[in-house]
The first five atom37 places (N, CA, C, CB, O) and aatype in JSON, in Angstrom:
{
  "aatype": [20, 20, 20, 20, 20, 20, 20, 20, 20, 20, 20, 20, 20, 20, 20, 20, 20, 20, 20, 20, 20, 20, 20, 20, 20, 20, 20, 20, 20, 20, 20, 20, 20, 20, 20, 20, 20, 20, 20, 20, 20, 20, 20, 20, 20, 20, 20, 20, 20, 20, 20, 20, 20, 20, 20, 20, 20, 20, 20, 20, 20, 20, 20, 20, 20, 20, 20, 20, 20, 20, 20, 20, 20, 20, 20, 20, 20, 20, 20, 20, 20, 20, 20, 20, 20, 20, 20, 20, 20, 20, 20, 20, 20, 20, 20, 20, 20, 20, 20, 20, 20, 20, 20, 20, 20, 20, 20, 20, 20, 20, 20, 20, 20, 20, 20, 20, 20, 20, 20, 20, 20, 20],
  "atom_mask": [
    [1, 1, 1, 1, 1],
    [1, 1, 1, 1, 1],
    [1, 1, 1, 1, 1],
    [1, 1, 1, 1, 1],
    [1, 1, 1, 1, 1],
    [1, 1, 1, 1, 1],
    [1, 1, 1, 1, 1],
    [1, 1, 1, 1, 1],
    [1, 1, 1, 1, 1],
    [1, 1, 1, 1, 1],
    [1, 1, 1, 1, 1],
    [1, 1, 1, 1, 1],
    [1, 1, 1, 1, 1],
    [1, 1, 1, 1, 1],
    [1, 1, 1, 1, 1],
    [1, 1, 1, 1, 1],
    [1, 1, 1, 1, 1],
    [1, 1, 1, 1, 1],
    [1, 1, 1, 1, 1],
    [1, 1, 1, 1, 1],
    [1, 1, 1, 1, 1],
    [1, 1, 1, 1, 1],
    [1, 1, 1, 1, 1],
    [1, 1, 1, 1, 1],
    [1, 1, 1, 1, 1],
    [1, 1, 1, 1, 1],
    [1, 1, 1, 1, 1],
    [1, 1, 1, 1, 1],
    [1, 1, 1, 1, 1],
    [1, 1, 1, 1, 1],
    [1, 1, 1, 1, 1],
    [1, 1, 1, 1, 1],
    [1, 1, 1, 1, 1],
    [1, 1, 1, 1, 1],
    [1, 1, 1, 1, 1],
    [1, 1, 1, 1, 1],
    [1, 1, 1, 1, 1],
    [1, 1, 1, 1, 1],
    [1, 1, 1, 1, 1],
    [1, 1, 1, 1, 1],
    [1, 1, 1, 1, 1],
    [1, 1, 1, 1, 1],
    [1, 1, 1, 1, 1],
    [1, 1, 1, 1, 1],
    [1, 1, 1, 1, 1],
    [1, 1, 1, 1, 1],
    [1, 1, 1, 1, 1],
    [1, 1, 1, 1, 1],
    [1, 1, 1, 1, 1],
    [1, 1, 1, 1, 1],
    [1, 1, 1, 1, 1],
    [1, 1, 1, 1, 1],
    [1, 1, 1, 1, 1],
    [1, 1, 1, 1, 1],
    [1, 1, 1, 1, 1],
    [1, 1, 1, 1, 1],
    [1, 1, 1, 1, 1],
    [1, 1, 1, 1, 1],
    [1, 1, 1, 1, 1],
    [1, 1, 1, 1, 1],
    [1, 1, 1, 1, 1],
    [1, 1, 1, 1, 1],
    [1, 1, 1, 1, 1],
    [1, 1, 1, 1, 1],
    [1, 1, 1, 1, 1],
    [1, 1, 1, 1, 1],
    [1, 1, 1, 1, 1],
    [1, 1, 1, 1, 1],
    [1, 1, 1, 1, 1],
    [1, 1, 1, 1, 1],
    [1, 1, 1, 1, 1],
    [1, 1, 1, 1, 1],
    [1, 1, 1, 1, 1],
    [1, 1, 1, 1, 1],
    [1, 1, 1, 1, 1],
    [1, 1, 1, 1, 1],
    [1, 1, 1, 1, 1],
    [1, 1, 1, 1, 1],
    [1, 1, 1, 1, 1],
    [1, 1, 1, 1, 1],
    [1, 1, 1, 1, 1],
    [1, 1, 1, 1, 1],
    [1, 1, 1, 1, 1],
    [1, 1, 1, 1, 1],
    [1, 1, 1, 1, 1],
    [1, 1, 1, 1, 1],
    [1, 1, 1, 1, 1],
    [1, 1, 1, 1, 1],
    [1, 1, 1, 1, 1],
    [1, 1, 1, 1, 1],
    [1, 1, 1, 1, 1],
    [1, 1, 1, 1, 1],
    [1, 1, 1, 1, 1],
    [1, 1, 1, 1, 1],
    [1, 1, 1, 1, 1],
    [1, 1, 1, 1, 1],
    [1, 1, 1, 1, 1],
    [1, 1, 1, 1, 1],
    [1, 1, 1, 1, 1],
    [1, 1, 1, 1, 1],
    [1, 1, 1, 1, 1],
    [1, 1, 1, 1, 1],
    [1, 1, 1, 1, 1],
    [1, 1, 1, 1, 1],
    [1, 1, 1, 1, 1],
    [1, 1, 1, 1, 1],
    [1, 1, 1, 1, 1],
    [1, 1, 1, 1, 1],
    [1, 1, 1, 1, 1],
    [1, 1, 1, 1, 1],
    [1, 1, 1, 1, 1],
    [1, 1, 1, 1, 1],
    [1, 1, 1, 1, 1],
    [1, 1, 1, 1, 1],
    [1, 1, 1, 1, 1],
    [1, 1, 1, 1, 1],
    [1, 1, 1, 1, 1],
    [1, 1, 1, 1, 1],
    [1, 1, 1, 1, 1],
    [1, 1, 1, 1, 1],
    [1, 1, 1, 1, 1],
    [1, 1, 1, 1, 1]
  ],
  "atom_positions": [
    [[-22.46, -228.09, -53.46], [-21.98, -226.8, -53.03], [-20.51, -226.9, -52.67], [-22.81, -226.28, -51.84], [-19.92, -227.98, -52.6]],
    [[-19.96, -225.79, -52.45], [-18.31, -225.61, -51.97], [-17.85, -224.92, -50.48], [-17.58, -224.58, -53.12], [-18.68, -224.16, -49.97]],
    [[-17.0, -225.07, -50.0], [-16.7, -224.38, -48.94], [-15.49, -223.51, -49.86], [-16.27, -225.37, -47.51], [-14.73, -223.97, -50.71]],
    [[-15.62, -222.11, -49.39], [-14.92, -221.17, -49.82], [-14.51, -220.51, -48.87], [-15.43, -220.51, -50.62], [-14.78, -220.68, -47.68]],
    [[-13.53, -219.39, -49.54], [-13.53, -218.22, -48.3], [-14.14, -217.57, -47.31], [-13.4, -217.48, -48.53], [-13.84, -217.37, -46.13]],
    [[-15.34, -217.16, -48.18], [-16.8, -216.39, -46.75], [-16.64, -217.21, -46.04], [-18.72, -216.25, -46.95], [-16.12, -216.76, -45.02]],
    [[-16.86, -218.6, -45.98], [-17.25, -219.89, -44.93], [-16.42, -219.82, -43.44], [-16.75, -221.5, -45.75], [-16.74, -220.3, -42.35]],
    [[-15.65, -219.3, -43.7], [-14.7, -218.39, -42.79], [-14.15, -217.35, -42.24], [-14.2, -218.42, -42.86], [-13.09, -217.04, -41.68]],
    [[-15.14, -216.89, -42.55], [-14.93, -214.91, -42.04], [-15.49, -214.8, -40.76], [-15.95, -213.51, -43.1], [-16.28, -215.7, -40.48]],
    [[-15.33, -214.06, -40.03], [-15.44, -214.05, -38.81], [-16.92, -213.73, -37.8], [-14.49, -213.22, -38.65], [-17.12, -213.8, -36.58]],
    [[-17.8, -213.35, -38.99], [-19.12, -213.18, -38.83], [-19.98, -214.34, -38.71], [-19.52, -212.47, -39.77], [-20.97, -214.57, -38.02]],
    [[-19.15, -215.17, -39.81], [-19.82, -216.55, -40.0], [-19.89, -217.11, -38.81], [-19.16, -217.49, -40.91], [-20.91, -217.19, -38.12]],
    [[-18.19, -217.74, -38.39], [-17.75, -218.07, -37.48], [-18.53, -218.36, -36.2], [-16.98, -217.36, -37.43], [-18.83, -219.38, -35.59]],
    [[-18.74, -216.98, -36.02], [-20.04, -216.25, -34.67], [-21.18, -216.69, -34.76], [-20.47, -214.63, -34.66], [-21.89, -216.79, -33.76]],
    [[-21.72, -217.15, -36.32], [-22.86, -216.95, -35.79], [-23.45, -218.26, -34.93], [-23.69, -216.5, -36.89], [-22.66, -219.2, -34.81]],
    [[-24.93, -218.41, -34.27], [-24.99, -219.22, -33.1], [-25.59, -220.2, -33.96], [-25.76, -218.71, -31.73], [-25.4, -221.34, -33.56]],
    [[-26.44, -220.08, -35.28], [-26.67, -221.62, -35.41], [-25.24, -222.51, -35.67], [-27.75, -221.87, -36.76], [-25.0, -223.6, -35.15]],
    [[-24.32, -221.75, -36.61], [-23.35, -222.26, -36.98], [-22.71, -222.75, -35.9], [-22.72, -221.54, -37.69], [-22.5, -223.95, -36.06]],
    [[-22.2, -222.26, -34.62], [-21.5, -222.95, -33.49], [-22.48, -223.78, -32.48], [-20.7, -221.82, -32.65], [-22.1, -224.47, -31.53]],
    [[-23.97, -223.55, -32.95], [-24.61, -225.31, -32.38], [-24.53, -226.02, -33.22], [-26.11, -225.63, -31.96], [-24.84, -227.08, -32.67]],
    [[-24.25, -226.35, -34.67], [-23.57, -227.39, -35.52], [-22.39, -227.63, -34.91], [-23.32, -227.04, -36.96], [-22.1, -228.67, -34.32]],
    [[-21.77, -226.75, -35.02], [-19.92, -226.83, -34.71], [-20.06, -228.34, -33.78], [-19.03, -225.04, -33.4], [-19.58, -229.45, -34.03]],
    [[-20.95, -227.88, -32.58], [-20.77, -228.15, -31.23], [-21.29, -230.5, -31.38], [-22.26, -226.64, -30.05], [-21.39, -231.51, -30.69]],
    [[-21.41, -230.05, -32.68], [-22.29, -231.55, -32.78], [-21.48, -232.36, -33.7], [-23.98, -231.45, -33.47], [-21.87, -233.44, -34.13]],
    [[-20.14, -231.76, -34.07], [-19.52, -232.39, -35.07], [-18.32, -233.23, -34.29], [-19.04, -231.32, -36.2], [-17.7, -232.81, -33.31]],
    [[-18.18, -234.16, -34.76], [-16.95, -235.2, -34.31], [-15.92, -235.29, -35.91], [-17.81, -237.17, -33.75], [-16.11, -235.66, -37.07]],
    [[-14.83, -234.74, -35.13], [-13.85, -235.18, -36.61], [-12.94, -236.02, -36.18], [-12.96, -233.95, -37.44], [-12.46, -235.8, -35.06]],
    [[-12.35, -237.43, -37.13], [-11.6, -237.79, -36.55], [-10.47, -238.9, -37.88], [-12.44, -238.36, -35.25], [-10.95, -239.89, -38.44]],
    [[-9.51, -238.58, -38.02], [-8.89, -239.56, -38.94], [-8.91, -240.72, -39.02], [-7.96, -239.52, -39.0], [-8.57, -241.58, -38.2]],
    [[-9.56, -240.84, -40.65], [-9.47, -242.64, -40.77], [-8.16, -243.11, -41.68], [-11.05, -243.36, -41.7], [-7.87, -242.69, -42.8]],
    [[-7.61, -243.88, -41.06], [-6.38, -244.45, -41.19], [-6.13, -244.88, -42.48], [-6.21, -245.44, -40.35], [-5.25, -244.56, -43.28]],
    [[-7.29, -245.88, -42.55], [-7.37, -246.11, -44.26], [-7.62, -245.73, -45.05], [-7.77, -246.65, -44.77], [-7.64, -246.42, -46.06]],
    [[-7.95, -244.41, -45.08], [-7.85, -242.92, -45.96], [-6.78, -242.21, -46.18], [-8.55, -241.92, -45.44], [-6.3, -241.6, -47.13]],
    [[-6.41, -242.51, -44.74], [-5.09, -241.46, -44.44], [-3.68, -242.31, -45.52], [-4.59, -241.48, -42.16], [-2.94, -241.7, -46.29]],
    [[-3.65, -243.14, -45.37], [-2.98, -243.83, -45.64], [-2.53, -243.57, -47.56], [-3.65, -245.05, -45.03], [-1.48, -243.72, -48.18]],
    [[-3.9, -243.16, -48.0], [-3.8, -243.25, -49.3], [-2.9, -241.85, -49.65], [-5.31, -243.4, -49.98], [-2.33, -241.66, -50.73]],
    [[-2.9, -241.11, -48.74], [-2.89, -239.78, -49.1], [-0.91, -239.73, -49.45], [-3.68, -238.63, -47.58], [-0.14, -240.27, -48.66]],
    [[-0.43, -239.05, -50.68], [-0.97, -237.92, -51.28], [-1.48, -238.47, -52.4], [-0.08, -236.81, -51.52], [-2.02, -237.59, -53.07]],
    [[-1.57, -239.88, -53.05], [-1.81, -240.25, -54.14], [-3.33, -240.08, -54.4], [-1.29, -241.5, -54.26], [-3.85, -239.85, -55.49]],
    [[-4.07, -240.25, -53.01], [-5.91, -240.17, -53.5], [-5.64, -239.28, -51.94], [-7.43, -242.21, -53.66], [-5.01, -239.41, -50.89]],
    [[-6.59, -238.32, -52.63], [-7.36, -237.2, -51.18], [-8.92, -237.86, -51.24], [-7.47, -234.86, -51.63], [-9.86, -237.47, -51.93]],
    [[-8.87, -238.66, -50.58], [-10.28, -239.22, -50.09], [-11.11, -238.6, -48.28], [-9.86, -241.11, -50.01], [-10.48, -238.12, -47.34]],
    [[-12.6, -238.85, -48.35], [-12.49, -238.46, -47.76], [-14.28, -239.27, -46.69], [-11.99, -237.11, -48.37], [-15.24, -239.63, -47.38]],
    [[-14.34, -239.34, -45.66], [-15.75, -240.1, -45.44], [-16.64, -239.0, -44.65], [-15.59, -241.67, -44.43], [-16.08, -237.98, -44.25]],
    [[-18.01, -239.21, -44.43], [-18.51, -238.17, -43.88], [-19.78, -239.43, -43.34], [-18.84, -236.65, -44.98], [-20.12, -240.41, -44.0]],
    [[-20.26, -239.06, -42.03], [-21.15, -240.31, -41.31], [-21.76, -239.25, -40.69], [-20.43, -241.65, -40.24], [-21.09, -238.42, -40.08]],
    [[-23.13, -239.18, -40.79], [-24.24, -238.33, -40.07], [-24.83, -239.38, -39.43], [-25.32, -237.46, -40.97], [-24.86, -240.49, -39.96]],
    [[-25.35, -239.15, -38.22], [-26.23, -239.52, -37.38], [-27.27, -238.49, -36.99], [-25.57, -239.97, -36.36], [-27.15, -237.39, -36.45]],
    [[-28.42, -239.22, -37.45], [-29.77, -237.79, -37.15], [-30.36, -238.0, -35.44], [-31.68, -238.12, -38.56], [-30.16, -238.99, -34.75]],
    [[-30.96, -237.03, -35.11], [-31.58, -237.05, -33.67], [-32.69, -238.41, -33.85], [-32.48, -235.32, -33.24], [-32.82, -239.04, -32.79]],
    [[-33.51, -238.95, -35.04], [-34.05, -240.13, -34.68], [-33.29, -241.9, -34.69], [-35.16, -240.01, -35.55], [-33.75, -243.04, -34.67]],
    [[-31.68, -241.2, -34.76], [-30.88, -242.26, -34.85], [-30.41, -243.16, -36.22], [-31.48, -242.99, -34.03], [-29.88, -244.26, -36.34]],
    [[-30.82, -242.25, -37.09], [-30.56, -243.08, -38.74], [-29.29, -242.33, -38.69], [-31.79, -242.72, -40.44], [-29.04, -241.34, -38.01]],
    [[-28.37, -243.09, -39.69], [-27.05, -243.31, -40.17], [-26.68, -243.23, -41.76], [-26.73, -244.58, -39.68], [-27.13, -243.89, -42.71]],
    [[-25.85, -242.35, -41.71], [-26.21, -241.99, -43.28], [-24.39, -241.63, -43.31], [-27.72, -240.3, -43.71], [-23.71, -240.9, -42.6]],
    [[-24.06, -242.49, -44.44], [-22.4, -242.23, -44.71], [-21.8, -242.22, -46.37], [-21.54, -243.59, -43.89], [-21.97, -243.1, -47.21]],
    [[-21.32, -241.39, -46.47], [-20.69, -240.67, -47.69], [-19.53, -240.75, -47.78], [-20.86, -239.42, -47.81], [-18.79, -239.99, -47.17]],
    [[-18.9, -242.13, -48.94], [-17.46, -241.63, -49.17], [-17.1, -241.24, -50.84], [-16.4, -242.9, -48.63], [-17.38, -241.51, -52.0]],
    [[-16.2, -240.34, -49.91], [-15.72, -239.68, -51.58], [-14.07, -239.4, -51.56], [-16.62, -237.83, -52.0], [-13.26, -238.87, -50.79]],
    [[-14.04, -240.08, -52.84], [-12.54, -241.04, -52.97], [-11.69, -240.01, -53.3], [-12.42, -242.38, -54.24], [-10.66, -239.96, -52.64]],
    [[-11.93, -238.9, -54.44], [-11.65, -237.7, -54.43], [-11.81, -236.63, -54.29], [-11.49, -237.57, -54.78], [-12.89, -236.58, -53.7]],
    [[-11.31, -235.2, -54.5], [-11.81, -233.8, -54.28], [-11.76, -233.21, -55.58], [-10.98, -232.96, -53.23], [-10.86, -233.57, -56.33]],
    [[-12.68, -232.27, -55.99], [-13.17, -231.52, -56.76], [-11.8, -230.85, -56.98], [-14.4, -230.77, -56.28], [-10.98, -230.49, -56.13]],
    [[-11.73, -230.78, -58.44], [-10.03, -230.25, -58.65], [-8.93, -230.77, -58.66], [-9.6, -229.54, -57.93], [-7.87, -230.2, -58.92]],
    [[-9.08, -231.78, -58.38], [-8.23, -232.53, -58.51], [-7.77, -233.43, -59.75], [-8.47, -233.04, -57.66], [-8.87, -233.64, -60.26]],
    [[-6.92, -234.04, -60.48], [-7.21, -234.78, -61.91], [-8.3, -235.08, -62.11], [-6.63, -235.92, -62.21], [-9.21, -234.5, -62.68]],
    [[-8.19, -236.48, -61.38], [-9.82, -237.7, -61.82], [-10.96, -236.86, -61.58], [-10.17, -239.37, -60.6], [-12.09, -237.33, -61.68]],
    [[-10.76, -235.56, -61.23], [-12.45, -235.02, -60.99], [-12.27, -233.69, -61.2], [-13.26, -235.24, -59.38], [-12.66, -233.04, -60.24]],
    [[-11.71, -232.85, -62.34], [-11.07, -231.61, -62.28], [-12.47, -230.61, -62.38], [-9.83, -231.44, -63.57], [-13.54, -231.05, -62.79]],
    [[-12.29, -229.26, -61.95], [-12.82, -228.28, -62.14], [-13.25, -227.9, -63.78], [-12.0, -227.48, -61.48], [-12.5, -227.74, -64.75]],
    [[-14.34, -227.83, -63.73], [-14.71, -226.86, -65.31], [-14.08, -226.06, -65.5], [-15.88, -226.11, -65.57], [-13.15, -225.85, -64.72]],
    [[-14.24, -225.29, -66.55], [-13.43, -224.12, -66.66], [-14.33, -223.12, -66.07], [-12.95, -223.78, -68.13], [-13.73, -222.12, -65.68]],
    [[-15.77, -223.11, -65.89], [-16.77, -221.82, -65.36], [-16.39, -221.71, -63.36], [-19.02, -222.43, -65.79], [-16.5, -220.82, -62.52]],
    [[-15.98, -222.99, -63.34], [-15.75, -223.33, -61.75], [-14.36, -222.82, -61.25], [-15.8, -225.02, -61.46], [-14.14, -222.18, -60.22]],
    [[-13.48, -223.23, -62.19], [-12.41, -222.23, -62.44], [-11.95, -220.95, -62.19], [-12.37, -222.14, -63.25], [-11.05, -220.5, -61.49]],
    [[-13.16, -220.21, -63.29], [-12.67, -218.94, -63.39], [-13.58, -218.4, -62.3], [-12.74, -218.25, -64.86], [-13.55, -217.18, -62.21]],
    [[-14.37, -219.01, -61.48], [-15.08, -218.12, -60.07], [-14.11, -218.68, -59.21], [-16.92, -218.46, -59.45], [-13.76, -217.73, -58.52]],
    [[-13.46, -219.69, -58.84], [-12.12, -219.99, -58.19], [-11.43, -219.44, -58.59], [-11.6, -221.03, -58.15], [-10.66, -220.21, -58.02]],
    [[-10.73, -218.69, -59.14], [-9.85, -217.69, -59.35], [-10.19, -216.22, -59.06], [-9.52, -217.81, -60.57], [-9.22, -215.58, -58.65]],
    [[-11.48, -215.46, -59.2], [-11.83, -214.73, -58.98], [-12.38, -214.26, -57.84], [-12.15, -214.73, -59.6], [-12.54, -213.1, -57.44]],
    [[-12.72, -215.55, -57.27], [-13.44, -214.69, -55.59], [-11.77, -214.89, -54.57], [-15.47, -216.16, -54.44], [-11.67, -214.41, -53.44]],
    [[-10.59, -215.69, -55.25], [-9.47, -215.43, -54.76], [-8.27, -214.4, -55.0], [-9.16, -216.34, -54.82], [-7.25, -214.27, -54.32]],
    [[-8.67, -213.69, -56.19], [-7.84, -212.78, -56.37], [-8.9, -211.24, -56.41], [-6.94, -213.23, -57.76], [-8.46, -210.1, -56.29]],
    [[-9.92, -211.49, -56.55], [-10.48, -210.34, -56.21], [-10.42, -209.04, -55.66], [-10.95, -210.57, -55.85], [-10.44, -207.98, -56.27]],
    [[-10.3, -209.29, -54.06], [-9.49, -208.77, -52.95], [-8.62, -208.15, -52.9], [-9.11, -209.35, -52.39], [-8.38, -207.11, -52.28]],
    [[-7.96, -208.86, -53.66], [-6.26, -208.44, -53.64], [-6.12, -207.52, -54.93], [-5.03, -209.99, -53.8], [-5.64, -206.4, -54.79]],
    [[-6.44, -207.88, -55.96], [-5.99, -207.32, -57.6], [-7.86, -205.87, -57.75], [-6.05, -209.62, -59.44], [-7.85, -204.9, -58.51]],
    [[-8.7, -206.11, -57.12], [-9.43, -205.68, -57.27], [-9.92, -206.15, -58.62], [-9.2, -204.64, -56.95], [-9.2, -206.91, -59.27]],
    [[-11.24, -205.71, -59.15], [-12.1, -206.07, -60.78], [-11.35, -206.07, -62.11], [-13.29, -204.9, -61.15], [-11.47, -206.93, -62.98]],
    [[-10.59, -205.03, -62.16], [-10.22, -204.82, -63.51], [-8.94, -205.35, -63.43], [-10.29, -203.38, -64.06], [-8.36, -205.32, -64.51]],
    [[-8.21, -205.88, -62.41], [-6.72, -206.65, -62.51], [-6.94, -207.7, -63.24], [-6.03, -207.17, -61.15], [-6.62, -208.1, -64.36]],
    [[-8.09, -208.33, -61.6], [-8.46, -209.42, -61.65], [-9.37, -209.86, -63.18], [-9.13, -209.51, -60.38], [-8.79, -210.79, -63.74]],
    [[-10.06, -209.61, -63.6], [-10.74, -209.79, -65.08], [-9.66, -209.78, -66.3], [-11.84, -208.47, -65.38], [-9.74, -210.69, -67.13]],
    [[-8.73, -208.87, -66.41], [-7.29, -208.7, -67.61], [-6.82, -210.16, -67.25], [-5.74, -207.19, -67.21], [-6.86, -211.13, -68.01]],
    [[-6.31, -210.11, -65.76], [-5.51, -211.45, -65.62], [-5.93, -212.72, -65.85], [-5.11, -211.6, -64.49], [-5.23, -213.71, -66.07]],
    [[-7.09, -212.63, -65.8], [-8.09, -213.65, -65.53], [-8.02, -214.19, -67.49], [-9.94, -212.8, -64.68], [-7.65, -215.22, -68.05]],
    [[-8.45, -213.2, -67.86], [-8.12, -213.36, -69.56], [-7.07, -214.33, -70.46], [-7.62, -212.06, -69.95], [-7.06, -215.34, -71.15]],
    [[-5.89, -212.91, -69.77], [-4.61, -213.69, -70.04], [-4.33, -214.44, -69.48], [-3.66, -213.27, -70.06], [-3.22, -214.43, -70.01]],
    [[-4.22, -215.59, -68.47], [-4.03, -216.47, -67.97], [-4.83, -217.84, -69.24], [-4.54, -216.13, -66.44], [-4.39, -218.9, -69.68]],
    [[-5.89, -217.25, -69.4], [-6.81, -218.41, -70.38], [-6.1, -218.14, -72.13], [-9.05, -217.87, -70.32], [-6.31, -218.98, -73.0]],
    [[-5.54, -217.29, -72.31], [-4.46, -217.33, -73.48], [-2.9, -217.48, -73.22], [-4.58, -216.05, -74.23], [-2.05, -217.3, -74.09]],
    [[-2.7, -217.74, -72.21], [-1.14, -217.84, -71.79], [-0.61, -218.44, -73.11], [-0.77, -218.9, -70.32], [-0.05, -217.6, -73.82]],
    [[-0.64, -219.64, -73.58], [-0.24, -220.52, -74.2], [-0.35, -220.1, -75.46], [-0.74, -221.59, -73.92], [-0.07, -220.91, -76.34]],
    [[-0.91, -218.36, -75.94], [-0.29, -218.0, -77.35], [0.14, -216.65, -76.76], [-1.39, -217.97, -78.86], [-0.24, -215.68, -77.42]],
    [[1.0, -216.33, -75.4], [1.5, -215.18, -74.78], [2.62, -215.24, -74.18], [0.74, -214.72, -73.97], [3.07, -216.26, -73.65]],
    [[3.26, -213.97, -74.21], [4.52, -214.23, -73.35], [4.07, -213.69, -71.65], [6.0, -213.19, -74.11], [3.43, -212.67, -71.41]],
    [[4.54, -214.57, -70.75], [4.17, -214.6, -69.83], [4.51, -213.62, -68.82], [4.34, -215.54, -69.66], [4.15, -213.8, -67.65]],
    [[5.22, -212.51, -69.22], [5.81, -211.0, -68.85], [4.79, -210.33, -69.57], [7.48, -210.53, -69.36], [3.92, -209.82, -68.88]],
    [[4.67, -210.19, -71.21], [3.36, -209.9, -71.53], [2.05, -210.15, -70.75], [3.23, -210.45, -72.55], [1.32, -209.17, -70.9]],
    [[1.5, -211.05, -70.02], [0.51, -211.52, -69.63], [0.35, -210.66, -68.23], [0.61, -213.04, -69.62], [-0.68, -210.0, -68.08]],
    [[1.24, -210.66, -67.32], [1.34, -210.08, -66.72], [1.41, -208.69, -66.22], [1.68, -210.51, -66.69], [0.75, -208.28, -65.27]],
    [[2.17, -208.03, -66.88], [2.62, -206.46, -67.06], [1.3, -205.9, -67.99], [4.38, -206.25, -68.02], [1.13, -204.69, -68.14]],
    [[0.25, -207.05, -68.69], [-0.71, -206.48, -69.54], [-2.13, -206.08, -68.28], [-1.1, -207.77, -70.97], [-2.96, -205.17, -68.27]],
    [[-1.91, -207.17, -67.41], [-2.99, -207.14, -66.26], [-3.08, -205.7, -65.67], [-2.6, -208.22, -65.02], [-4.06, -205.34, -65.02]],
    [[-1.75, -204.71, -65.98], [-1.73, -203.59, -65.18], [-1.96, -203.26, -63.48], [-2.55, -203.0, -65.81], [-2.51, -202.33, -62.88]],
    [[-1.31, -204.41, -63.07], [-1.31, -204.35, -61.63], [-0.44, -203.57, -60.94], [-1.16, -205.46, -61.14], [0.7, -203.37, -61.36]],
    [[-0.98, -202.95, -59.61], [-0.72, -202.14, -58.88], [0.43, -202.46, -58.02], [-1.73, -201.88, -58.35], [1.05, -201.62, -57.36]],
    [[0.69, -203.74, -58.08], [1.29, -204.4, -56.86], [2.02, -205.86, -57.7], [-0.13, -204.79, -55.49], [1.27, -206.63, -58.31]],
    [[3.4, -206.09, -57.64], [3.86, -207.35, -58.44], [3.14, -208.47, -57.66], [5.59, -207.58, -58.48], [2.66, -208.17, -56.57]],
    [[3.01, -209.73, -58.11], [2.22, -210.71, -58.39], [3.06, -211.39, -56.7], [2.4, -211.55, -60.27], [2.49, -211.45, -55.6]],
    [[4.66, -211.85, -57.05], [5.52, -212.08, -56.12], [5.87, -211.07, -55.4], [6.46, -212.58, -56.52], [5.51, -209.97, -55.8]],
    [[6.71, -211.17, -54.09], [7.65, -210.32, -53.56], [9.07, -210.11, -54.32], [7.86, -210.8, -52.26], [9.91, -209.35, -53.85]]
  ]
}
């Protein structure tokens, strides 16, 4: 699974199972992770259960990144539940298009074709 945007909305946030997890989590930097960074985004994760077992997960990279890149289906819902919002359906879907033909488009074409309401930059 992914942590996304919802994962952070303010409903979530609130709710009470989620802040008796919160309340049980220890975060804390490991050096020899840290260290690698920006060349490897690594990362460790160590659960301890209420009958005292120990269970630890490292993962050397992040999803999207080169050595482990995004699909293109993973992609285009990463692009879409982030521009959504903003460009609304039919921006967001044109752009979404042209962006995946850029490379036989002119990139003012690509853009100005999305028919957006609002320029991309300030």
């Amino acid at each position: 699974s992914s942590v996304r945007v919802d994962a952070f909305k303010k409903l979530r946030m609130q709710d009470p199972a989620i802040r008796a997890l919160v309340s049980k989590i220890n975060l804390a930097v490991d050096k020899q992770l840290d260290a690698q960074f920006p060349a490897r985004r690594a990362a460790r994760i160590t659960v301890t259960t209420e009958a005292g077992g120990v269970f630890t997960h490292d993962q050397q990279t992040r999803k999207g990144d080169p050595d482990l890149p995004l699909s293109d289906a993973e992609l285009d819902m990463k692009f879409t539940e982030l521009t959504l919002p903003i460009l609304g359906v039919p921006q967001t879907k044109k752009l979404l298009q042209n962006l995946w033909r850029l490379d036989r488009m002119d990139l003012s074409t690509c853009l100005a074709d999305a028919s957006m309401k609002q320029p991309l930059l300030p």
